[in-house]
Backbone as CSV, one residue per row, in Angstrom:
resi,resn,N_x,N_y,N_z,CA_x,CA_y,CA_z,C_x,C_y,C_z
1,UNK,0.711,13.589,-48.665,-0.431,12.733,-48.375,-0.759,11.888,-49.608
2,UNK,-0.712,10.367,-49.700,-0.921,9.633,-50.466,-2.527,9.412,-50.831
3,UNK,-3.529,10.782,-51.298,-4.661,10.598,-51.551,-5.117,9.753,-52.680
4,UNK,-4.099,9.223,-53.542,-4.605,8.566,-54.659,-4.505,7.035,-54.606
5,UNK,-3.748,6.454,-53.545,-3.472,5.628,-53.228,-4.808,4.059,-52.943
6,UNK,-4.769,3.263,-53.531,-5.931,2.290,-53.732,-5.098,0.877,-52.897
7,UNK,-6.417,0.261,-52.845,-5.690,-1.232,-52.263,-5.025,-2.183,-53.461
8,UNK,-4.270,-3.465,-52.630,-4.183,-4.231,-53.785,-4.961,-5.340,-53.620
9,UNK,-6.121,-4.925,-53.779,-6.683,-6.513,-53.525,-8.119,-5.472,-54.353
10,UNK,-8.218,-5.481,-55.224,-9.857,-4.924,-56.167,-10.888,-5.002,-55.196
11,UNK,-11.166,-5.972,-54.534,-12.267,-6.458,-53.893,-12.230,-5.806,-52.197
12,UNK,-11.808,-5.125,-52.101,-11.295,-4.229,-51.010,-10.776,-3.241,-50.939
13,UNK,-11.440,-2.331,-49.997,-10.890,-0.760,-50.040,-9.521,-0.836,-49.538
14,UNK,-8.847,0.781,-50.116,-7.547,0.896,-49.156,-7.956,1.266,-47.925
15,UNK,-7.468,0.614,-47.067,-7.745,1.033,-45.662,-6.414,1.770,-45.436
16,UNK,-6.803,2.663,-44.333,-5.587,3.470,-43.746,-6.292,4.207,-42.298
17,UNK,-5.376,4.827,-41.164,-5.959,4.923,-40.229,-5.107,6.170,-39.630
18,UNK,-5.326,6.710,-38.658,-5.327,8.203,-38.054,-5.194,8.343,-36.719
19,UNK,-3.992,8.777,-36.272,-3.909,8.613,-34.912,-3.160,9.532,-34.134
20,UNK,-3.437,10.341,-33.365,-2.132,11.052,-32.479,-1.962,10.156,-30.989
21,UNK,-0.711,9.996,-31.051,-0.163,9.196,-29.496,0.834,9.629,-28.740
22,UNK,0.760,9.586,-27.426,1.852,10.027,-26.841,3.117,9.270,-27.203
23,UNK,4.478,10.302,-26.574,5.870,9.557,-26.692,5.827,8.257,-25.923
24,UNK,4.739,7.951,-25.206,5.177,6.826,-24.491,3.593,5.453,-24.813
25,UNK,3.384,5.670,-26.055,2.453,5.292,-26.685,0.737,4.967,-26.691
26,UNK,0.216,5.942,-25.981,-0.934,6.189,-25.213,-1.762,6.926,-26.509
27,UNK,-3.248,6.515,-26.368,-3.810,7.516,-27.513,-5.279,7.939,-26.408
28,UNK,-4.964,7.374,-25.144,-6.285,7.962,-24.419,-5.516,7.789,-22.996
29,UNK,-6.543,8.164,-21.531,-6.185,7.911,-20.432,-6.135,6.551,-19.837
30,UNK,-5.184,5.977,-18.404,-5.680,4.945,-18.013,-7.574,3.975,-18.016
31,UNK,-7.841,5.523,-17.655,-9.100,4.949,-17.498,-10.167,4.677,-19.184
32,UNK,-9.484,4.890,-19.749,-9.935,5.264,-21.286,-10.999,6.199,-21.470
33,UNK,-10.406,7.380,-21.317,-11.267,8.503,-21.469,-10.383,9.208,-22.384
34,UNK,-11.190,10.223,-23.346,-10.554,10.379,-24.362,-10.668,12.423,-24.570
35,UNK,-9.646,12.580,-24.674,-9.552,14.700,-24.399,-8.445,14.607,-25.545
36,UNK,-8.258,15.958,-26.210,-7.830,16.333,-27.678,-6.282,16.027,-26.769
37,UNK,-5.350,15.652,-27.014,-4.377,16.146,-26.644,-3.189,16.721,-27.850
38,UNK,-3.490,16.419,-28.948,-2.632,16.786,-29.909,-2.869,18.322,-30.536
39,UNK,-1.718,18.965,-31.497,-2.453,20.268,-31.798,-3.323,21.100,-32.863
40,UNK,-3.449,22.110,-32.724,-4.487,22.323,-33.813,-4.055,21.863,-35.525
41,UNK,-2.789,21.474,-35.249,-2.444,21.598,-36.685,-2.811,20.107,-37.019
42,UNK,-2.731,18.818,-36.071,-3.036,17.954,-36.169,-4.619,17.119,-35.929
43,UNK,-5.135,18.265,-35.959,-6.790,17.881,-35.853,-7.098,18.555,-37.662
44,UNK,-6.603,19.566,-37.970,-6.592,19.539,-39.034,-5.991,18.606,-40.278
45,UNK,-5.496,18.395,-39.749,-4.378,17.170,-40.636,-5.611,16.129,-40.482
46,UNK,-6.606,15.815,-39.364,-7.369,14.308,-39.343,-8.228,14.841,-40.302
47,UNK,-8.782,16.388,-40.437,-9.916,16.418,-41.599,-9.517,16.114,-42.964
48,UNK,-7.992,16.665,-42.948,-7.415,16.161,-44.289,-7.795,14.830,-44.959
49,UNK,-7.367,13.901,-44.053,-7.359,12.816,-44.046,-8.631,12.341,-44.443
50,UNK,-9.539,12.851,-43.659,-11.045,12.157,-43.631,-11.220,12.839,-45.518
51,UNK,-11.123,14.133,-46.151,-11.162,14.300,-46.827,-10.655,13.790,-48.262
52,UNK,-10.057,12.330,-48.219,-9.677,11.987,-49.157,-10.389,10.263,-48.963
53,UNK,-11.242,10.127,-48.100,-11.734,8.737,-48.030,-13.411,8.742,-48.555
54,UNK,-13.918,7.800,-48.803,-15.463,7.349,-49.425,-16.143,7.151,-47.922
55,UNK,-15.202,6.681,-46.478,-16.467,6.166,-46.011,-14.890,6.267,-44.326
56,UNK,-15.597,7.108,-43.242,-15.022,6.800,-41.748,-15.035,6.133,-41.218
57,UNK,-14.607,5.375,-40.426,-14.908,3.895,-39.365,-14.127,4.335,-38.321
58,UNK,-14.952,3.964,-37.005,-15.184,4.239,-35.873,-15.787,2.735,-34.684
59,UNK,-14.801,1.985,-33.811,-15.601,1.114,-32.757,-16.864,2.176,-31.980
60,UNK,-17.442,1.557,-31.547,-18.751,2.267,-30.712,-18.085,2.892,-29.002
61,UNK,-17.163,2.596,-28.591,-16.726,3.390,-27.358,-16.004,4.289,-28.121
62,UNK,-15.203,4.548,-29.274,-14.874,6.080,-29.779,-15.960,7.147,-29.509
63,UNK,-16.601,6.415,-30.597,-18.099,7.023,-31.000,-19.234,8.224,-29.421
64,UNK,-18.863,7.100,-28.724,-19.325,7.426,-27.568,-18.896,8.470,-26.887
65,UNK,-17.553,7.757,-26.351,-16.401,9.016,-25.635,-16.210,9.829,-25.989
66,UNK,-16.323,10.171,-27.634,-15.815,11.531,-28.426,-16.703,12.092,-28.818
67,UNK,-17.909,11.640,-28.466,-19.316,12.289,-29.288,-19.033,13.017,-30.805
68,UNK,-17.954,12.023,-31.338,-18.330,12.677,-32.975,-18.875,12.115,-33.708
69,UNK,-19.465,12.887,-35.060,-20.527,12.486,-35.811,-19.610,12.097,-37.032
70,UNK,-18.228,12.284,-37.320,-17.291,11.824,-38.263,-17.840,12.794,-39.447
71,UNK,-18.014,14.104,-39.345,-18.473,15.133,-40.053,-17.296,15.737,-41.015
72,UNK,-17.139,16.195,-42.091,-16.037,16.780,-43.040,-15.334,17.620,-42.381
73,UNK,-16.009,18.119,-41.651,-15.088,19.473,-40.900,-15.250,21.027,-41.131
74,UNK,-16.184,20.966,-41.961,-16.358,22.206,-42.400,-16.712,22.392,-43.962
75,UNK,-16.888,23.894,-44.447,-16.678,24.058,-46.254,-15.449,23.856,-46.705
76,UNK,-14.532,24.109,-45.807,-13.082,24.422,-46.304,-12.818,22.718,-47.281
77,UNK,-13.031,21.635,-46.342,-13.091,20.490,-46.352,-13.631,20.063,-47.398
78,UNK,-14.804,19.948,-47.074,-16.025,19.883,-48.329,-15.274,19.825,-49.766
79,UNK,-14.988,21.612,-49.589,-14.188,21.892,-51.310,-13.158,20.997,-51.349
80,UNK,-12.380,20.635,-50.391,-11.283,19.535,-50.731,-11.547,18.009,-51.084
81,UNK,-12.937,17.609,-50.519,-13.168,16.456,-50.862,-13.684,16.913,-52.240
82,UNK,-14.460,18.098,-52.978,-14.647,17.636,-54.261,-13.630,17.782,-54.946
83,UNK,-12.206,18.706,-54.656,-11.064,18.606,-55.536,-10.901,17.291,-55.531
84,UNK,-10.888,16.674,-54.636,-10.280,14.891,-54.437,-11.380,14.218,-55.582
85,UNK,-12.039,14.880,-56.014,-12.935,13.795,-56.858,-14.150,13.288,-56.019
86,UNK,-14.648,13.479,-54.434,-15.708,12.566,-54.008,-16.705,13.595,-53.389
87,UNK,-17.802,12.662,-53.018,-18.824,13.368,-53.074,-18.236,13.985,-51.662
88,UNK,-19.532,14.817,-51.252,-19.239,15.988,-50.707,-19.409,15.551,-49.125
89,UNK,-20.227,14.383,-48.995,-19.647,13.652,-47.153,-19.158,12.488,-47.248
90,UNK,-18.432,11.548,-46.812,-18.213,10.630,-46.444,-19.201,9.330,-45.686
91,UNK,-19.604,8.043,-46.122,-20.552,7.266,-45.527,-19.369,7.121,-43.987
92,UNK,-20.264,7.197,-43.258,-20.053,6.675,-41.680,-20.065,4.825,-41.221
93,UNK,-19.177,4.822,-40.981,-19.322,3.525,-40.160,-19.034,3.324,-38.805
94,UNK,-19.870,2.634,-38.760,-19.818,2.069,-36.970,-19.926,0.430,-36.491
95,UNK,-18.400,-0.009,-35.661,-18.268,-0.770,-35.727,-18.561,-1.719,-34.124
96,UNK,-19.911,-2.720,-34.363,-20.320,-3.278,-32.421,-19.962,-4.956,-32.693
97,UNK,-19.202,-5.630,-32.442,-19.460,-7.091,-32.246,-20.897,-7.382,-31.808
98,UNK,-21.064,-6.856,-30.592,-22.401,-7.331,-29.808,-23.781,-6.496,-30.011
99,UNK,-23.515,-5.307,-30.952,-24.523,-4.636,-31.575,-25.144,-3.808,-30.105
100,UNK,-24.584,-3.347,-29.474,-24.808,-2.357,-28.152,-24.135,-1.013,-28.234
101,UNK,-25.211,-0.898,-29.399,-24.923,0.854,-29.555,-26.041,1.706,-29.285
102,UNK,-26.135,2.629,-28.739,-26.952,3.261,-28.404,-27.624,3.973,-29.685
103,UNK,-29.133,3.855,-30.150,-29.838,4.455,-31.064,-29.676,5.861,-30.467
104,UNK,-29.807,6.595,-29.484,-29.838,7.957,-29.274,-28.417,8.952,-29.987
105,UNK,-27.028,8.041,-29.983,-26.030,8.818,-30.319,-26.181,9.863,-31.389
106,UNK,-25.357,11.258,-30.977,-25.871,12.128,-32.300,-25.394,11.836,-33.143
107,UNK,-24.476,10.952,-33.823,-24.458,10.295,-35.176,-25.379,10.129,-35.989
108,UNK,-26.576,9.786,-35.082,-27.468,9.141,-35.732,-28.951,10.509,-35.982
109,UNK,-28.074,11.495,-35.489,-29.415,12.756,-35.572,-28.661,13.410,-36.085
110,UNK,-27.789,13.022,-37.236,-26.720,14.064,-38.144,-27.139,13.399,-39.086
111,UNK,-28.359,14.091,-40.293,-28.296,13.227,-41.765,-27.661,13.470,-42.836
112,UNK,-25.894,14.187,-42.409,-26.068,14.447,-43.754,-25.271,13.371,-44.742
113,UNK,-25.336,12.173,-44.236,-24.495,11.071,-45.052,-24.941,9.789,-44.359
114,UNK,-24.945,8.545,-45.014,-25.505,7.440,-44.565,-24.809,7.252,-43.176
115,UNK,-25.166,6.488,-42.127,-24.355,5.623,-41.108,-24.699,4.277,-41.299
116,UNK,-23.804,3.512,-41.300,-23.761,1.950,-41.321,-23.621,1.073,-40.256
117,UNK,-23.722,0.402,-39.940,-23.534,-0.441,-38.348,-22.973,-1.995,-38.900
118,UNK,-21.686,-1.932,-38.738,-21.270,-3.438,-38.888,-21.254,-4.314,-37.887
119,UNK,-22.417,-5.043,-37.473,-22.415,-6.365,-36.229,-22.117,-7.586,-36.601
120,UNK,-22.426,-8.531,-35.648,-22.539,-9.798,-35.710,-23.886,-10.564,-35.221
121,UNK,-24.271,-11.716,-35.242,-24.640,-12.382,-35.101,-25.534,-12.685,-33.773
122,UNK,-24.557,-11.927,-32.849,-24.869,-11.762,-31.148,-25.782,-10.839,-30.841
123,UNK,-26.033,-10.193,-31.877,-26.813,-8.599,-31.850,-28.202,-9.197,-31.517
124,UNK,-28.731,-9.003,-30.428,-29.971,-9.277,-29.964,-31.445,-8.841,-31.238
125,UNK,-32.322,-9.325,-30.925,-33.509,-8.844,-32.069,-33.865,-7.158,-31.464
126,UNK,-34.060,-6.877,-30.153,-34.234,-5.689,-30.130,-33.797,-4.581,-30.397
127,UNK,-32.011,-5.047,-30.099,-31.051,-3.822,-30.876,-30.777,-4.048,-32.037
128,UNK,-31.337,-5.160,-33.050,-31.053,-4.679,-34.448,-32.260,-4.055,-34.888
129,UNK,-33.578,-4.035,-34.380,-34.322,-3.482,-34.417,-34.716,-1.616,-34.326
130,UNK,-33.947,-1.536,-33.015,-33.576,-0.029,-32.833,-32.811,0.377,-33.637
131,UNK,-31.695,-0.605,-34.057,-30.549,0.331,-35.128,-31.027,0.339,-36.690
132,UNK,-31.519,-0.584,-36.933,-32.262,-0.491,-38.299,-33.081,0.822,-38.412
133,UNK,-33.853,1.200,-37.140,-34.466,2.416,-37.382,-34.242,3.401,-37.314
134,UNK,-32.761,3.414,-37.216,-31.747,4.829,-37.080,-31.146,4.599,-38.117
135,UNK,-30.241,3.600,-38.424,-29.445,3.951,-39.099,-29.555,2.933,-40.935
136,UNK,-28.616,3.325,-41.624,-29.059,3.680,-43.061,-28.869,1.919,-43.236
137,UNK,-27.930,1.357,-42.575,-27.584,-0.740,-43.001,-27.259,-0.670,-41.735
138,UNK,-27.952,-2.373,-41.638,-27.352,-2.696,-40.227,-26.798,-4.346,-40.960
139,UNK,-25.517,-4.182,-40.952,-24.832,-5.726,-41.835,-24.403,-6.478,-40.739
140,UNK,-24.783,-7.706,-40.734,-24.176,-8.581,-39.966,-22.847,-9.440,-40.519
141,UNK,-21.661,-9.375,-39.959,-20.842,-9.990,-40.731,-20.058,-10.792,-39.650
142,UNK,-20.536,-11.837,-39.382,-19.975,-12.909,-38.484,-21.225,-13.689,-37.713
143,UNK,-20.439,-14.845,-36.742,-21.543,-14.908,-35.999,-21.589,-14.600,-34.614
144,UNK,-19.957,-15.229,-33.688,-19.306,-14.755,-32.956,-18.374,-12.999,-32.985
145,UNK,-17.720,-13.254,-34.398,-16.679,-11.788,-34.180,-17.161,-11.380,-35.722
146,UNK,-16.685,-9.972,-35.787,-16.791,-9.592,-37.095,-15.995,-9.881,-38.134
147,UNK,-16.163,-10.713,-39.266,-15.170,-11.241,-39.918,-14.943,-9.870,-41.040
148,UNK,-13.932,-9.294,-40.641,-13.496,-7.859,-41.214,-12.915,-8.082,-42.991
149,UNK,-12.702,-9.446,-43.412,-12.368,-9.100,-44.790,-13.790,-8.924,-45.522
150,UNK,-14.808,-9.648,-45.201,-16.166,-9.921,-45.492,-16.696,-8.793,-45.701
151,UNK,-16.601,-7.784,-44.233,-17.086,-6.745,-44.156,-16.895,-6.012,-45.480
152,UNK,-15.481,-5.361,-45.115,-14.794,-4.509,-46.201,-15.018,-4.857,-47.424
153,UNK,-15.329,-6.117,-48.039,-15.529,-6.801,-49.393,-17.125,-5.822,-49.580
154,UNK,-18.118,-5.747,-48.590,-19.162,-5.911,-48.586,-19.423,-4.287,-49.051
155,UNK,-18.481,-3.411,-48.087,-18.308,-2.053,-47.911,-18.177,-1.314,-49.814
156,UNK,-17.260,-2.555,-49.886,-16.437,-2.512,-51.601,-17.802,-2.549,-52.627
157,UNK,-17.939,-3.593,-52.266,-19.416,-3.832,-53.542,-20.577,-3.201,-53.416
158,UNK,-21.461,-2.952,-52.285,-22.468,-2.347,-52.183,-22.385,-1.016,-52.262
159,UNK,-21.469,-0.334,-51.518,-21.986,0.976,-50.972,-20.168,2.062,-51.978
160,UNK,-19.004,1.103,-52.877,-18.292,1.820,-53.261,-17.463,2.426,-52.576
161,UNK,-17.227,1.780,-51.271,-16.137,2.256,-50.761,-14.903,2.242,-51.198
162,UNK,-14.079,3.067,-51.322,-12.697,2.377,-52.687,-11.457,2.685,-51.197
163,UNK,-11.535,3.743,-49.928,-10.393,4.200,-49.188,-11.766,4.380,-47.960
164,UNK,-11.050,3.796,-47.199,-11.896,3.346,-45.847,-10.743,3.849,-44.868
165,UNK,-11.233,5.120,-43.962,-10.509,5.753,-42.791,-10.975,4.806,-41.673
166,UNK,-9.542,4.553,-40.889,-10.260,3.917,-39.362,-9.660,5.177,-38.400
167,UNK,-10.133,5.503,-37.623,-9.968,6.710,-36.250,-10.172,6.239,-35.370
168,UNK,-10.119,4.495,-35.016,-10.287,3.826,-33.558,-11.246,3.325,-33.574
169,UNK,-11.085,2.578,-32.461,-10.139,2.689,-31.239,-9.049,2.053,-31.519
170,UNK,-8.466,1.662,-30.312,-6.941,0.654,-30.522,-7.797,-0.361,-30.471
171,UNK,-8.540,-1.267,-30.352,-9.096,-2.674,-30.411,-9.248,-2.575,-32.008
172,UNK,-9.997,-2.120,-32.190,-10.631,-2.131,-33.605,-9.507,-2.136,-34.664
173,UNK,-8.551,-0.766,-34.313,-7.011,-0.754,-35.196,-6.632,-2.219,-35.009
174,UNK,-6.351,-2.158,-34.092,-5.139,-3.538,-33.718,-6.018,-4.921,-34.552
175,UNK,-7.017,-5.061,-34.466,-7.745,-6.138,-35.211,-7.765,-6.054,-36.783
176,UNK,-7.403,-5.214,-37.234,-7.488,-4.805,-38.927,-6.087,-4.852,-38.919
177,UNK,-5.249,-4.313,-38.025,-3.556,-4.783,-37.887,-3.167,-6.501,-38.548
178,UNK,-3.943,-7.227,-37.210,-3.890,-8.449,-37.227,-4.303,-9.241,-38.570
179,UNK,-4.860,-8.898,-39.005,-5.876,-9.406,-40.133,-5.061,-8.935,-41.262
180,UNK,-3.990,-7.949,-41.376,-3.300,-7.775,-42.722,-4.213,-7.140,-43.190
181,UNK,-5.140,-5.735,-42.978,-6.193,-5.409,-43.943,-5.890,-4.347,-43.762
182,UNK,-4.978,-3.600,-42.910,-4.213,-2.113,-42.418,-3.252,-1.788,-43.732
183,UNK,-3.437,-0.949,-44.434,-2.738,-0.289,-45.328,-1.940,0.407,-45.235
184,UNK,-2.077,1.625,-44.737,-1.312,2.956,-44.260,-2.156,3.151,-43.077
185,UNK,-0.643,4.049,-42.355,-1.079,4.245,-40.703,-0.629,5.687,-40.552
186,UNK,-1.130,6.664,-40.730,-0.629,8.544,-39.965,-0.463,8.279,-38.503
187,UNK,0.597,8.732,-38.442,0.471,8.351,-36.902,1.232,10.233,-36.406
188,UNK,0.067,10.764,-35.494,1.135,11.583,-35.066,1.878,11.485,-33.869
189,UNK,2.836,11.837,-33.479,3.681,11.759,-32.099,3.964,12.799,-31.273
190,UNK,3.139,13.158,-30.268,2.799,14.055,-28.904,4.110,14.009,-27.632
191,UNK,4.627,15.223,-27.657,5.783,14.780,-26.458,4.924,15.395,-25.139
192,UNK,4.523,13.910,-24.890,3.684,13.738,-24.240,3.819,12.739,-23.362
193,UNK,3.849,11.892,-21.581,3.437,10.937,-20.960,2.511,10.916,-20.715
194,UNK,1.680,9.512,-20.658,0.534,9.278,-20.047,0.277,8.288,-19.051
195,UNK,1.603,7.249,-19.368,1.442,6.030,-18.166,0.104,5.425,-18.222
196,UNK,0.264,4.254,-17.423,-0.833,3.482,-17.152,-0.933,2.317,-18.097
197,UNK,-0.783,1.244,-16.980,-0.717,-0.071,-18.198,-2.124,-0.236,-19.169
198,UNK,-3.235,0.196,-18.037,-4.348,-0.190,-18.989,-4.819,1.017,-20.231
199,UNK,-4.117,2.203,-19.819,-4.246,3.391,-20.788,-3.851,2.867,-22.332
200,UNK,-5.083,2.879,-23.343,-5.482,2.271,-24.555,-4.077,2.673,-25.428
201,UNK,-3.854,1.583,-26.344,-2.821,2.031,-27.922,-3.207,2.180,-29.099
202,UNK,-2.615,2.343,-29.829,-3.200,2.081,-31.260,-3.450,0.379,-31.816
203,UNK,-3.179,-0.348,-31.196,-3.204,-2.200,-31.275,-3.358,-2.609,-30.174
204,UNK,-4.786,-2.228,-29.608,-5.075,-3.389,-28.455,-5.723,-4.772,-28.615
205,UNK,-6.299,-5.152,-27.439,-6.780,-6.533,-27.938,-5.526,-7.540,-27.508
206,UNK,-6.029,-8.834,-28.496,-4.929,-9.752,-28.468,-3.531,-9.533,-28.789
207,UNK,-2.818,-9.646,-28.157,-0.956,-9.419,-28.523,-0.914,-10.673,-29.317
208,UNK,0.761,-9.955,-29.755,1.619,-11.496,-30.321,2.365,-11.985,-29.170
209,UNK,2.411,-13.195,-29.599,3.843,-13.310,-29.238,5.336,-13.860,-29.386
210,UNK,5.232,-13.694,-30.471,6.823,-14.373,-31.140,6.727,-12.655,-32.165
211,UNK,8.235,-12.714,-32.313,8.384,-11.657,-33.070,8.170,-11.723,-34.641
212,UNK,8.129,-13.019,-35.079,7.985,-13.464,-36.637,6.650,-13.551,-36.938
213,UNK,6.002,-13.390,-36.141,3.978,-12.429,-36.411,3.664,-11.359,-36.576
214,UNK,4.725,-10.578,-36.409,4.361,-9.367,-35.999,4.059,-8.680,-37.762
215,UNK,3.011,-7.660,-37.925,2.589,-7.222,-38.732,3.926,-6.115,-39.195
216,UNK,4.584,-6.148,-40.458,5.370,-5.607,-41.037,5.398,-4.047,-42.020
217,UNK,5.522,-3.393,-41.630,5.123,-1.784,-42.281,6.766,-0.835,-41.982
218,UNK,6.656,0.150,-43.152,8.239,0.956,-43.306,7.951,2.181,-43.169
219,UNK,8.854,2.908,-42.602,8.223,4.075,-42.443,8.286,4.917,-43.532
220,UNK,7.602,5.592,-44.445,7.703,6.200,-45.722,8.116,8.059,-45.152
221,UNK,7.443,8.487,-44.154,8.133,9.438,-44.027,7.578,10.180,-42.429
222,UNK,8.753,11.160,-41.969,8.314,11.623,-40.277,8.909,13.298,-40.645
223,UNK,7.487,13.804,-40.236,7.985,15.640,-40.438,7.518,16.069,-39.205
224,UNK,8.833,16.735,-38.726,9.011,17.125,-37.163,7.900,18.871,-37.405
225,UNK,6.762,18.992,-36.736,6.071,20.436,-37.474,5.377,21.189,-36.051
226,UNK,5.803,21.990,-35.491,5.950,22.766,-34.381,5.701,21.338,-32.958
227,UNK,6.756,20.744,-33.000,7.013,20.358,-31.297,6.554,18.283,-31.766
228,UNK,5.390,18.390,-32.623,5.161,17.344,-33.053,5.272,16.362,-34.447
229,UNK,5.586,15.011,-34.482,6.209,14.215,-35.542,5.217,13.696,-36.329
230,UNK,4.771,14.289,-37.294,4.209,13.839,-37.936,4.369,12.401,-39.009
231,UNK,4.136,11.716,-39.215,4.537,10.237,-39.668,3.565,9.001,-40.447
232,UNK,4.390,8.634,-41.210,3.341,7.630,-42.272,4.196,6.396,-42.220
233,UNK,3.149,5.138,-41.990,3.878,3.911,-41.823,2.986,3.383,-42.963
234,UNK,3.435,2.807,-43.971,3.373,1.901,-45.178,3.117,0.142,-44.759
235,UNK,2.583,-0.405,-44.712,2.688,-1.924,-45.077,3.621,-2.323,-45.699
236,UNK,4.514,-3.023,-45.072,5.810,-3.495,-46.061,5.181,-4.798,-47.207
237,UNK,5.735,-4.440,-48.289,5.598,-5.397,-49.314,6.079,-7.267,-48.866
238,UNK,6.924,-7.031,-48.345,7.588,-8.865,-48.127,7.066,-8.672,-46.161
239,UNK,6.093,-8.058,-45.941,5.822,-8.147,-44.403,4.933,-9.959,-44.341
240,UNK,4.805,-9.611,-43.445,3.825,-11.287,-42.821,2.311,-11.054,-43.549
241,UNK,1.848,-9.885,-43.235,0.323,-10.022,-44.267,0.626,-8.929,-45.432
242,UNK,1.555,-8.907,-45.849,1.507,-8.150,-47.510,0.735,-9.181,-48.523
């Protein structure tokens, strides 16, 4: 696990992101509903993960569907984030274009680390109103869409984010894909079908379509560990957004 690993750009965290998917590249159901399907060893592997970052990020239908609070995982954890050098929770983020997040989520009745709300512009006065009173920043960074280098710059300077976890969705991945701001990708691999064209990926959203767009990453390494492939995809250096 590359915990020491920083961005190259100062003014921006390393981003990196967390995912188990089926063999046939599914990370939820047709209908996008979302149930553990990977195994215990790989839900542990996501606390790992979370345990070496400053700050979680999460779109608001994760948030929802999975009812998690993006919590350490335990003491075990804890002690690993202070071997790692950081404090002892991780800041939360939560990510709405249209700022339609529900103030009730228990995210927001878990204090033991800031939550952040990155919107835009579209965010009505009443729901920035409700979310301001839940949660710790409510940043607007766009006016139409969220302009994600802005964000992360913002994440960087104010609040010290230096390694920024994303855990979804596939819209949200696939948009930090697009944008060249995706660092490292864990990806685990479930021999698993799920079918269904509309059943979510790790890069939804807008496609490409010429193959000379396509976002460029190598695989640094795949460990086959009871039934499932564990795997790290790198950003290639001479890729399209290196």
């Amino acid at each position: 696990m590359n915990s020491k690993l920083k961005s190259r750009n100062s003014k921006l965290p390393f981003v990196f992101s967390n995912f188990a998917m089926t063999a046939d590249g599914k990370i939820a159901f047709a209908d996008h509903k979302f149930v553990p399907f990977s195994s215990r060893r790989d839900r542990e592997h996501m606390m790992e993960l979370r345990a070496t970052a400053d700050a979680v990020m999460c779109g608001t239908r994760t948030i929802e569907e999975t009812g998690t609070v993006l919590g350490p995982g335990g003491a075990k954890f804890c002690k690993l984030r202070r071997k790692n050098g950081l404090a002892e929770y991780s800041l939360r983020v939560i990510v709405s274009g249209s700022g339609s997040v529900n103030p009730d989520l228990n995210i927001f009745k878990t204090c033991f680390s800031p939550v952040i709300v990155l919107t835009t512009a579209r965010i009505s006065k009443a729901n920035l109103q409700k979310l301001e009173a839940v949660a710790s920043d409510v940043k607007i960074c766009g006016q139409r869409k969220i302009n994600f280098r802005d964000a992360l710059g913002w994440l960087r300077s104010k609040w010290n984010v230096q390694r920024l976890l994303c855990e979804g969705g596939g819209e949200l991945h696939g948009t930090l894909v697009r944008a060249g701001l995706m660092d490292e990708i864990y990806l685990t691999i479930c021999p698993k079908i799920f079918g269904g064209r509309t059943a979510p990926t790790i890069a939804d959203g807008k496609g490409l379509e010429k193959l000379m767009l396509a976002a460029q990453f190598r695989l640094q390494s795949a460990r086959p560990l009871k039934g499932e492939l564990f795997t790290v995809l790198i950003r290639a250096k001479n890729g399209r957004f290196a």
